[in-house]
N, C-alpha and C positions, 0 to 999 in steps of 0.2 A: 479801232483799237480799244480795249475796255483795260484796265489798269487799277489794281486795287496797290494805294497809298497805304506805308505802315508809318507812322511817326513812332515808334519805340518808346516806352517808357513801362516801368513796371508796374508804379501805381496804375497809372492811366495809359494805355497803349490806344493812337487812335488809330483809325482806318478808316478808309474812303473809297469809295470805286467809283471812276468817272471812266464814261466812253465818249470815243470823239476822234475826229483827227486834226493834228493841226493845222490851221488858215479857217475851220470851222464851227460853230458853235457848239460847247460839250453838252453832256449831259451827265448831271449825277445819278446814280443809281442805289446809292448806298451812303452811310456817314455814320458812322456810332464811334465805341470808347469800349474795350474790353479792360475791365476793371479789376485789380487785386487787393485784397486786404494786405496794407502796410505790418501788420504785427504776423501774418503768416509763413511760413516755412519759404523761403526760398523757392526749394525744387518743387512745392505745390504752386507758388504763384509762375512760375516758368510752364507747367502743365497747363497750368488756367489758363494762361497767354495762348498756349499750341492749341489748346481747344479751338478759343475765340477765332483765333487765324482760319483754323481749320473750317469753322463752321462756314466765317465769310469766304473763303476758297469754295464752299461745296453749293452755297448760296447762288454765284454770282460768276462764279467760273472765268475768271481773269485772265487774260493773255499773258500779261506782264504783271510782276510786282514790283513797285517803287520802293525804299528804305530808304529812312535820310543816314546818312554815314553818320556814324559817331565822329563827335572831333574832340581834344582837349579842354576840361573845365578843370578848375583848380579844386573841384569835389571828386574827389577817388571815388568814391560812393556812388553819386550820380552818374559818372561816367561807366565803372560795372554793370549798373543795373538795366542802364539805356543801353548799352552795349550784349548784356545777355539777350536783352527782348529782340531786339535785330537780329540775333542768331536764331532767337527762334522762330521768326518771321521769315528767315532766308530759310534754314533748313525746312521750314511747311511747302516753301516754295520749291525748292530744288527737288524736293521729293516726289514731286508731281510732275516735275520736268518743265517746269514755269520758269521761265525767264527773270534772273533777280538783274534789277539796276540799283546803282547807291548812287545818292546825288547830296551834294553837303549843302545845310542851311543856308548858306548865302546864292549856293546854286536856284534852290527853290524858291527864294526872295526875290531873286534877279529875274528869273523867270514870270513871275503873277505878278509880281508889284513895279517893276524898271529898275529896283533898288535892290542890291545885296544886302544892307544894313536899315531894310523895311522892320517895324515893329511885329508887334502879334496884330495889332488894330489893326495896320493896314494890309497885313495878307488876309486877315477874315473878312475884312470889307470888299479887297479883290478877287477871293473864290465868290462871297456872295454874288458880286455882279458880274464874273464869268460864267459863273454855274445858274443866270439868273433864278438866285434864290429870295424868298422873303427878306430874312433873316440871318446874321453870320450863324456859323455851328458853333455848338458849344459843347464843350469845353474847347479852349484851341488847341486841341490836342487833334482834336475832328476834324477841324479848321488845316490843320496842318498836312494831313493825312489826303484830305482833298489838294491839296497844295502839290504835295509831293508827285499825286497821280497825274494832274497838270503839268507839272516840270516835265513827268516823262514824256507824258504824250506830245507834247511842244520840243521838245529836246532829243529824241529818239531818231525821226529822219534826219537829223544833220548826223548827230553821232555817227550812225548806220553808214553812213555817204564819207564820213570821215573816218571809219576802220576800213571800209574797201579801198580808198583811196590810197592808205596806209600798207592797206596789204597788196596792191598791187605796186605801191612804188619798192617795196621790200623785195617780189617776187622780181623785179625789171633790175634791182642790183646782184641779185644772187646769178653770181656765177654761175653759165651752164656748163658740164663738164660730160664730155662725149664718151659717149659708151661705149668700153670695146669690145667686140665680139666675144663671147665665149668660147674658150681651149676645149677641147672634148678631153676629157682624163682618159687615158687607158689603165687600165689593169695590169699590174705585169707580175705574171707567175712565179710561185716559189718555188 
């Protein structure tokens, strides 16, 4: 499964592509930070984002893309702007017909480190020595992005096993209701 990580943010948007499946060792393939100037137009740093996406989409050809969900900060600001980059991260994805999962911070924490309320230190030191790298990435925006692609690929076969599950207990309550024969209409002259 190859999976390119988005962590959202305007200034710094990171991204990540790790392949792998889980129980086995991953591998990275990818790690950068597509970058906007904070004094620039809105709808141009939102293009610059879709570019970046784009390029690592045509780069690296992803199965799956990861997004950490927006959640509530007491910054309105911060929360729009992380918020627009994630849509434009989904809508690169969707367009392509790629597979989008959102998975929220403490999800991605729980997952690489055992901790939902893991720091930034300890998830870049935990992709470092899952993804045996040298070095964490940097910014942790990179860090994070790798992070995210890890959650999916570690987290995807349970999911998967738990919406079938889902959807067959759903299908076993829904009433079956017996068909009845079709009436043939006749015609009747005027």
């Amino acid at each position: 499964m190859r999976v390119l990580g988005v962590d959202p943010g305007l200034t710094r948007c990171g991204v990540g592509v790790v392949e792998g499946v889980a129980g086995r060792p991953l591998t990275m393939l990818g790690v950068g930070v597509v970058r906007t100037p904070a004094d620039a137009e809105l709808g141009h740093r939102l293009v610059a984002i879709e570019r970046g996406i784009e390029e690592w989409l045509d780069e690296h050809r992803p199965e799956f893309v990861a997004v950490e969900r927006v959640f509530s900060q007491h910054n309105v600001r911060t929360v729009m702007g992380t918020a627009q980059a994630s849509a434009v991260a989904m809508l690169c994805a969707s367009r392509r017909g790629i597979p989008v999962a959102l998975h929220t911070p403490s999800e991605v924490k729980a997952a690489v480190t055992g901790s939902g309320r893991a720091d930034k230190a300890q998830v870049g030191a935990m992709v470092t020595r899952l993804l045996r790298l040298d070095a964490p990435p940097k910014p942790a925006d990179a860090a994070d992005a790798l992070a995210l692609a890890i959650c999916h690929i570690w987290r995807a076969p349970a999911v998967n096993r738990l919406q079938q599950a889902q959807a067959a207990a759903a299908a076993a309550r829904t009433p079956r209701v017996p068909r009845t024969p079709a009436v043939p209409v006749r015609k009747v002259p005027r």
